[in-house]
C-alpha positions as CSV (number, residue, x, y, z in Angstrom):
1,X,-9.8,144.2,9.0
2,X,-8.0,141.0,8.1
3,X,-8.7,138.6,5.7
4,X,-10.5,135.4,6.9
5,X,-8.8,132.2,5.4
6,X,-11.1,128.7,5.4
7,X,-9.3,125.6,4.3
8,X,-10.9,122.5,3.2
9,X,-9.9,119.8,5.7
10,X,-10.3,116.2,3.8
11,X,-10.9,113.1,6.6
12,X,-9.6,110.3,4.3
13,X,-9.4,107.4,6.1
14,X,-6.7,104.9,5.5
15,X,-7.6,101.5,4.7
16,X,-6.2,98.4,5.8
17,X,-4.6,96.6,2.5
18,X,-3.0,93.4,2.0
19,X,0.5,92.3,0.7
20,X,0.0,90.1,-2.5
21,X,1.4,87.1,-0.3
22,X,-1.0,87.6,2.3
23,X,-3.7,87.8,-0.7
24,X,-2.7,84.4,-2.1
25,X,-2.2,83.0,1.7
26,X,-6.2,84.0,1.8
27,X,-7.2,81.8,-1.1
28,X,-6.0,78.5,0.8
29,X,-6.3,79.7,4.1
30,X,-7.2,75.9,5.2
31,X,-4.1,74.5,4.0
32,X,-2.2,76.8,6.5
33,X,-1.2,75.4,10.0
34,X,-3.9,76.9,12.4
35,X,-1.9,78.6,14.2
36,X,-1.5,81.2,11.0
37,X,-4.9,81.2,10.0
38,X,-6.1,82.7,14.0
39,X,-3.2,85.1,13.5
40,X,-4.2,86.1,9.8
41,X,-8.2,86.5,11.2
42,X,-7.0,88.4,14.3
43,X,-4.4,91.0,11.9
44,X,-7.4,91.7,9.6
45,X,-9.5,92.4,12.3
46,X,-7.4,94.9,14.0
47,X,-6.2,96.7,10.7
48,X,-10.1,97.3,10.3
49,X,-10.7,98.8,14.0
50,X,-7.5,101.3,13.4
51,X,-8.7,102.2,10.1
52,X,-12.1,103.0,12.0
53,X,-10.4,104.8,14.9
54,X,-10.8,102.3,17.5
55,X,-8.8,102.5,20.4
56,X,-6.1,99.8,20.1
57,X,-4.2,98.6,23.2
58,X,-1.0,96.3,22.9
59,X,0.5,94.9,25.1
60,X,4.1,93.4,24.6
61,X,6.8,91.5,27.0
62,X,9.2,89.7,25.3
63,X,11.1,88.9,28.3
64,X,7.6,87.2,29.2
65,X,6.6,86.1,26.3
66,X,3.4,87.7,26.3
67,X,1.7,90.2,23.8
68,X,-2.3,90.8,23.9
69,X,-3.6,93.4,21.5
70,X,-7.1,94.5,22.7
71,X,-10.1,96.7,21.8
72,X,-13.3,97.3,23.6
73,X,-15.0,94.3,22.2
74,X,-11.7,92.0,21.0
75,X,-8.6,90.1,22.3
76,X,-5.9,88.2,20.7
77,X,-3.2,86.7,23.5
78,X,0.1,84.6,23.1
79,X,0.9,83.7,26.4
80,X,2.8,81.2,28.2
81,X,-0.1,78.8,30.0
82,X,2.4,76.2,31.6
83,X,6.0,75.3,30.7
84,X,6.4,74.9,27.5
85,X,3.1,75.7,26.2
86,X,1.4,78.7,25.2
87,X,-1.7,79.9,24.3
88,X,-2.7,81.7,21.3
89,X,-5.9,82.9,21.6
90,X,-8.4,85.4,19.4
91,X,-11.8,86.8,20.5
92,X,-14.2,88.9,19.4
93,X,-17.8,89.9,19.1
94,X,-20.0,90.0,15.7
95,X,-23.5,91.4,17.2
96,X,-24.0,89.1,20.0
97,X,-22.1,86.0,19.0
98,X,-18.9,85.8,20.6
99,X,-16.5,84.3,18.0
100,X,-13.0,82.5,19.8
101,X,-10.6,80.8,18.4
102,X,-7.6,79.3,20.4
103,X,-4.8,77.1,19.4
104,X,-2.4,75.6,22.2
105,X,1.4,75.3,21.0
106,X,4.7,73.4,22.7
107,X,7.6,74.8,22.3
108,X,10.9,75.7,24.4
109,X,10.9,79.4,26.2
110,X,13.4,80.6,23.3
111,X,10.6,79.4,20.4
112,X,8.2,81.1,22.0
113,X,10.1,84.3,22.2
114,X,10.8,84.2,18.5
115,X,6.7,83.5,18.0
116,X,5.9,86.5,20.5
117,X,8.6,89.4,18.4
118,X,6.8,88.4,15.1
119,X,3.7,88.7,16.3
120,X,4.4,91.8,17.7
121,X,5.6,93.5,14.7
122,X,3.0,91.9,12.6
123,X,0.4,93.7,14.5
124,X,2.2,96.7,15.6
125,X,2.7,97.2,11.5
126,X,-1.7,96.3,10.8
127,X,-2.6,98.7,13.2
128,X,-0.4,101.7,12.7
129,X,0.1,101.6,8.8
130,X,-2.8,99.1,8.2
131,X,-0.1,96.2,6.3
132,X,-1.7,93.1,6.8
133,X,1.3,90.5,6.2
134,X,1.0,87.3,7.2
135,X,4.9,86.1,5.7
136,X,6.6,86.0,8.5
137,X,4.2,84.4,10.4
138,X,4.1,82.0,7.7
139,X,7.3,81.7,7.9
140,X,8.0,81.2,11.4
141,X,5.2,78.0,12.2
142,X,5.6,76.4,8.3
143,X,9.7,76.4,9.8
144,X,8.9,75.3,13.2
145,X,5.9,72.7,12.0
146,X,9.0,71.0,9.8
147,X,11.6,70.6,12.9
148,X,9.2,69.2,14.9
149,X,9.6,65.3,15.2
150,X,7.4,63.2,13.0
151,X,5.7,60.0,14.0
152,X,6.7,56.6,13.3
């Protein structure tokens, strides 16, 4: 007869961990433009559904400008609403309180494509290898928030 062979399979489930940026971008999270702080509520929130196996849909045209990354219960959008604005949008349930958070931006079609590829690879990297980091993000609206024009 042959031998029988059992092997110890170990579930260990990967958890979603910060960058020491995104860390220190936590502790003032008011001070950042909103924009950043739905985006950096929205990344945790997915990095914890994939690290609990949730079925994670995303959806990304960047001819379009349109990403929306989606669970049973939760939805974050960019999309274009009318010319030259878009909508960011984040909601989700906690029990039964629906939690949203949207944040309307102007920019030309070109901005909004730049805004749309980060986002995309800021979630694509949270929910596959559970990085939250919230840099280029940063990055991208601190830039933008200093070119816009400033009141007299």
């Amino acid at each position: 007869m042959g031998e029988t062979l059992t092997k110890n399979i170990e579930v260990v489930r990967g958890t979603p961990h910060f960058v020491a940026e995104t860390e220190e971008a936590l502790s003032r999270l008011r001070e950042l433009p909103l924009p950043v702080q739905v985006v950096l509520r929205a990344l945790q929130h997915f990095a914890d559904k994939a690290s609990d196996s949730a079925d994670i849909y995303i959806t990304y045209y960047d001819s379009n400008t349109y990403l929306r990354v989606a669970t049973k219960k939760s939805v974050f959008l960019f999309e274009q609403t009318h010319e030259n604005t878009y909508l960011l949008y984040f909601e989700r349930q906690r029990g039964a309180t629906e939690i949203i958070k949207k944040v309307l931006i102007h920019c030309d079609e070109e901005t909004a494509k730049k805004i749309v590829k980060v986002l995309y690879s800021v979630f694509e990297d949270a929910v596959e290898n559970g990085n939250i980091d919230v840099r280029p993000v940063v990055e991208l609206f601190c830039i933008e928030a200093q070119q816009q024009p400033q009141p007299q």
